[in-house]
BAGU-18472 format. One record per residue (C-alpha): residue number from 1; x, y, z. Coordinates in Angstrom, 2 decimals. Layout:
BEGIN
+-----+---------+---------+---------+
| num |       u |       v |       w |
+-----+---------+---------+---------+
| NUM |       X |       Y |       Z |
...
+-----+---------+---------+---------+
This chain:
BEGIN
+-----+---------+---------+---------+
| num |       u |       v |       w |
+-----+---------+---------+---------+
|   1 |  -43.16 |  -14.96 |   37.61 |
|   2 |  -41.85 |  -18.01 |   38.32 |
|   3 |  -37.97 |  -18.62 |   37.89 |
|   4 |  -37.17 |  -20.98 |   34.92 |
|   5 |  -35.69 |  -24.65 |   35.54 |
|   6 |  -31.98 |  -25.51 |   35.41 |
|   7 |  -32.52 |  -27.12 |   32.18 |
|   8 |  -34.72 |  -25.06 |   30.71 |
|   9 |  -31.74 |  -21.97 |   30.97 |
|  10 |  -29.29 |  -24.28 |   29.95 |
|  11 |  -31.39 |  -24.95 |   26.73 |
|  12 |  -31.92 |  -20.67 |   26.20 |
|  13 |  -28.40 |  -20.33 |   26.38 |
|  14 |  -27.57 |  -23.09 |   24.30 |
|  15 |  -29.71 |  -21.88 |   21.67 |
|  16 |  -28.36 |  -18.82 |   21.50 |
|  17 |  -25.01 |  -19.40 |   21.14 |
|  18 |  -25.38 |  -21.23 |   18.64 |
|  19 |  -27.52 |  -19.29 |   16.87 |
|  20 |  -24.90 |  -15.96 |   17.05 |
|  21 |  -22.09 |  -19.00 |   15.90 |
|  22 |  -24.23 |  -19.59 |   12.65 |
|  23 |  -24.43 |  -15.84 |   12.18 |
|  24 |  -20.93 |  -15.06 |   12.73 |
|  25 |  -20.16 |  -18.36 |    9.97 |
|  26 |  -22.60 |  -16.74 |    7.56 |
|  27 |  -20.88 |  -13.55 |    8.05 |
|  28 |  -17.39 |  -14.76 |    6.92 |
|  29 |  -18.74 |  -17.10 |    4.19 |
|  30 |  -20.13 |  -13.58 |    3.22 |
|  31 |  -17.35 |  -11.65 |    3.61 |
|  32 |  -15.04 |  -14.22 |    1.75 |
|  33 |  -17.22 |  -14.27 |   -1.31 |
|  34 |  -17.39 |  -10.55 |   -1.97 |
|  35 |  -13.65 |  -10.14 |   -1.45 |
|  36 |  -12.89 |  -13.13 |   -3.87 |
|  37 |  -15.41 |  -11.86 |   -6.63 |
|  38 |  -13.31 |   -8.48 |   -6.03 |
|  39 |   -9.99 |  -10.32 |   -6.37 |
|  40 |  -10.73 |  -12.37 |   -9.56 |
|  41 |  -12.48 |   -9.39 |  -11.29 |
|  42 |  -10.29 |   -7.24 |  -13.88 |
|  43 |   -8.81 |   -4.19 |  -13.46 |
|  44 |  -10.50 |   -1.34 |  -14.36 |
|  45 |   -9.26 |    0.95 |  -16.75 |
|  46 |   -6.04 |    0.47 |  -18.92 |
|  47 |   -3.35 |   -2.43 |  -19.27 |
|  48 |   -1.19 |   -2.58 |  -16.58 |
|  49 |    1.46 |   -2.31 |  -18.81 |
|  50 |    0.73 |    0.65 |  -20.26 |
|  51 |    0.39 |    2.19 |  -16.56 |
|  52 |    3.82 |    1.44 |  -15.98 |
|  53 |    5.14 |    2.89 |  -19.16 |
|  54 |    3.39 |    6.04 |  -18.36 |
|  55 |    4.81 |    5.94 |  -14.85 |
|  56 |    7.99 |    5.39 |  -16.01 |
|  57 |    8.01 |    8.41 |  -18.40 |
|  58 |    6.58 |   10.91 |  -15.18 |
|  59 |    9.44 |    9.97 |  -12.89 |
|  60 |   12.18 |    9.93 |  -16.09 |
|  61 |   10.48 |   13.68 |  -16.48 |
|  62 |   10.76 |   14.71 |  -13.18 |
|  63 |   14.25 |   13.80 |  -12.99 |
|  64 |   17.07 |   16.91 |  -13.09 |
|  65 |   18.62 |   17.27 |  -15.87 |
|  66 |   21.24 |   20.07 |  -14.57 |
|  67 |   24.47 |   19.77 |  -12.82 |
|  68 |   23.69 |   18.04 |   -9.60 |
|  69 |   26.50 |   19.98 |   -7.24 |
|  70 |   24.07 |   23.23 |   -7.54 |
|  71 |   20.43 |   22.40 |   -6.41 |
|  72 |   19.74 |   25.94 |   -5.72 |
|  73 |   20.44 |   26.89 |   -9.03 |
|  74 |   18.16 |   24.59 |  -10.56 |
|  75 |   15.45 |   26.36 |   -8.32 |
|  76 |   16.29 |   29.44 |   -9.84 |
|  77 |   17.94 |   30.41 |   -6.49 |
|  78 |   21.51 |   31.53 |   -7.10 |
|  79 |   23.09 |   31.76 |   -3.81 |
|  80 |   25.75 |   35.03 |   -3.26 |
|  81 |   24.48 |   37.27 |   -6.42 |
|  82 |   24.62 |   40.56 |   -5.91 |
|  83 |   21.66 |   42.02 |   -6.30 |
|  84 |   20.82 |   44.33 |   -9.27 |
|  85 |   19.87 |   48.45 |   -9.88 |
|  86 |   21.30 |   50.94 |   -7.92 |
|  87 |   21.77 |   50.56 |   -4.04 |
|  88 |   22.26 |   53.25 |   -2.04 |
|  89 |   25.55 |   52.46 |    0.06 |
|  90 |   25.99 |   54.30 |    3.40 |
|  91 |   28.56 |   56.24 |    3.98 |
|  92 |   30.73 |   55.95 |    6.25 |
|  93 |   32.82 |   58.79 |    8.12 |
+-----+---------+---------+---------+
């Protein structure tokens, strides 16, 4: 094999830079249509309106409605209740 001329690598390399530059170009002029076809497409589903109504009425739902100062009552926790039935108490002597 003989080894290729100055000009002749300068050419190959030439060539194929700018052949990956009009690839990578393509590739964003894809990549720019498909996410503005995504953008100007409508939503799926219901109004957006209506969403936010319906997320409005979860969080109003979720919302405690008792007396704020006991937290652990609201879980059904009630904290220094003695507990209930007999307990056997030891004796002491």
């Amino acid at each position: 094999m003989t080894p290729r001329s100055d000009q002749s690598q300068l050419l190959q390399r030439l060539r194929v830079g700018a052949t990956g530059l009009v690839l990578v170009v393509l590739l964003i002029i894809l990549a720019s249509a498909l996410f503005r076809s995504a953008i100007d497409e409508a939503p799926i589903g219901e109004d957006v309106a209506t969403v936010d109504e319906q997320a409005n009425v979860a969080v109003a739902n979720l919302t405690p409605t008792g007396n704020p100062d006991e937290p652990l009552a609201e879980l059904g926790i009630s904290p220094g209740a003695a507990p209930s039935g007999n307990i056997a108490t030891p004796e002491i002597r």
